[in-house]
Structure formats: C-alpha cells, structure tokens
C-alpha positions in Angstrom: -186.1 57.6 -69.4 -186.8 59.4 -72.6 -190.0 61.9 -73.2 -191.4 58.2 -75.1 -191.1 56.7 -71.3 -188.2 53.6 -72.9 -185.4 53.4 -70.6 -182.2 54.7 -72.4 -178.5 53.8 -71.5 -178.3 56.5 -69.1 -180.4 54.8 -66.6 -178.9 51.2 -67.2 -175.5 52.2 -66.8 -174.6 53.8 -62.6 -172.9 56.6 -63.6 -172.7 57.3 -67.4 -175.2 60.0 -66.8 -172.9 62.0 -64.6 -169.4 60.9 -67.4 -171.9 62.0 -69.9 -173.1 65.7 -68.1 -169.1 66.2 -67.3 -168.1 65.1 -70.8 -170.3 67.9 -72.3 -169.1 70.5 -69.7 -165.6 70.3 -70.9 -166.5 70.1 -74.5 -168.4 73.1 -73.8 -165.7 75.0 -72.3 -162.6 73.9 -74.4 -165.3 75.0 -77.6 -165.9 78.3 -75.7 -162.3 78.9 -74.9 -160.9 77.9 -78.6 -163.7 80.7 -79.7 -161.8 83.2 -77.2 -158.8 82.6 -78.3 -159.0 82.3 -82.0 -158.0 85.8 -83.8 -158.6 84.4 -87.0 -161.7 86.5 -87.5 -160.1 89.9 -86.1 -158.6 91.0 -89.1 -162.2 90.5 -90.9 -163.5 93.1 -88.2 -160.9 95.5 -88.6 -161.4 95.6 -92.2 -165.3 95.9 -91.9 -164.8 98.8 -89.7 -162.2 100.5 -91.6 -164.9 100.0 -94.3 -167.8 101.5 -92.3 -165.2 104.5 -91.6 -164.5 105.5 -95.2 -168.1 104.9 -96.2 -169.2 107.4 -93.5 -166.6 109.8 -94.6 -167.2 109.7 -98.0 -171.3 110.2 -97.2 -170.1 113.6 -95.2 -167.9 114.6 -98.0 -170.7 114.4 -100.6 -172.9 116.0 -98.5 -170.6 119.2 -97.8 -170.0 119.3 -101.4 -173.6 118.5 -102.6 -174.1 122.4 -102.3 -171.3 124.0 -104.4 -172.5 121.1 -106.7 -175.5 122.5 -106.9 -174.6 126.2 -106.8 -172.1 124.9 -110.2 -174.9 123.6 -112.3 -177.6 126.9 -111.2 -175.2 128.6 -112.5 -174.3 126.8 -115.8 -178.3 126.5 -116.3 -178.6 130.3 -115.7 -175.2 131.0 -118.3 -177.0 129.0 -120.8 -180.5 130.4 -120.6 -178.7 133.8 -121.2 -177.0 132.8 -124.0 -180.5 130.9 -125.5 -182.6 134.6 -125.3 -179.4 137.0 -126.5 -179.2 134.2 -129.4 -182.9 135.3 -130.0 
C-alpha cells in the first residue's frame, strides 16, 4: 500500500515487488559502474588543476616581486620630488 492507504500493483501482483527492488539494484549498479568507468570528465580535472597550479604560481610571483615594485616607484617618486624643489 501507498502512504494514501490504496493498494498499488506491488501488492496485487506475487512477486513484482521483489523484480521491481532487483530491477533497481542493477540499474543502480550498471549507473554506478558506467560513472567509474567513464574518463570523459578527467581531462576537465586535469585542466582545472593545471589551472589552480599557474594561478598559485603566478599569486607567489607577484607577491616576491610586489617589493622591488614598490622599492621602483619610491624611488621614481623620490627622483621626481628632487627634480620639483632644484626646479625651484
């Protein structure tokens, strides 16, 4: 019976409950192996993480140079303030 309490064809048929629960079961499985076995998404995670890798290195490399970047415009600033009060 059904959560409304009506009889369904699973209890007027002997046995169609227990073809049904197995039919599931192997559609379950054969779905869960075809999942295991497909690659087709692989090459979509290898590119992500090849992604993830260059972004992390390219984060570390403008960190390290963030400083001489720095240092480079101090300097120009400094040049140029210089130059503005011997102009004077």
């Amino acid at each position: 019976m059904d959560s409304s309490g009506h009889a369904t064809i699973f209890d007027l048929v002997p046995g169609l409950a227990s073809a049904h629960d197995l039919c599931m079961k192997h559609l379950f499985r054969s779905t869960l192996l075809h999942f295991l076995r497909d690659e087709q998404g692989q090459d979509l995670i290898e590119y992500t993480l090849l992604m993830a890798f260059i972004a992390l290195a390219s984060m570390s490399i403008m960190v390290t140079l963030s400083g001489s970047t720095t240092g480079i415009w101090k300097s120009a600033n400094n040049q140029l303030s210089n130059a503005v009060i011997a102009a004077s």
